[in-house]
C-alpha distance (Angstrom), angle and dihedral (degrees) to the residues before:
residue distance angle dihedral
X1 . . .
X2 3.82 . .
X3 4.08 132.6 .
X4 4.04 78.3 -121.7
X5 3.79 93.4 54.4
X6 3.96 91.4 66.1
X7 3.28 108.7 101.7
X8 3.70 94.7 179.9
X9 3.92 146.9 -16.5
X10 3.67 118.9 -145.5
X11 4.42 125.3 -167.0
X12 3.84 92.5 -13.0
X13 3.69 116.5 166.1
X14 3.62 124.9 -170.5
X15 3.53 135.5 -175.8
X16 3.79 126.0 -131.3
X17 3.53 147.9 169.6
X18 3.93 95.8 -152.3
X19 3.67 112.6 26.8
X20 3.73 99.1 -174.2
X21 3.97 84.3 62.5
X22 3.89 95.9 46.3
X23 4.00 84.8 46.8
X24 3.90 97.3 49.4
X25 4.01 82.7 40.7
X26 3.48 98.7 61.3
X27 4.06 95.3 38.2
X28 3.61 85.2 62.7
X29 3.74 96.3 58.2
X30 4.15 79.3 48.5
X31 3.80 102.8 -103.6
X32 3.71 115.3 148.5
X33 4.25 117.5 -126.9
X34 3.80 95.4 -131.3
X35 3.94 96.9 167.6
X36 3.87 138.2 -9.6
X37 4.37 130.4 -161.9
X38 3.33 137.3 168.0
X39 3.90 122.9 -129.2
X40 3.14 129.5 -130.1
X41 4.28 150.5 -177.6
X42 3.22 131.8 55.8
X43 3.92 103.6 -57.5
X44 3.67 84.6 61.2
X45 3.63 99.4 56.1
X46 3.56 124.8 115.3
């Protein structure tokens, strides 16, 4: 499988250390950035 064979990518989260990186990353492969958050509390904690 190719980056071009995804047709689409629903409710994927992925963890990163350097999210500018993972962003330009996956624009490369030609994924679109439709929405980015931060999570918080204490289930999210490291």
């Amino acid at each position: 499988m190719n980056a071009q064979d995804v047709v689409r990518m629903d409710n994927t989260g992925i963890v990163v250390e350097a999210l500018d990186d993972a962003i330009a990353f996956f624009q490369e492969l030609g994924m679109t950035l439709e929405g980015k958050t931060m999570i918080k509390g204490e289930w999210a904690a490291v």
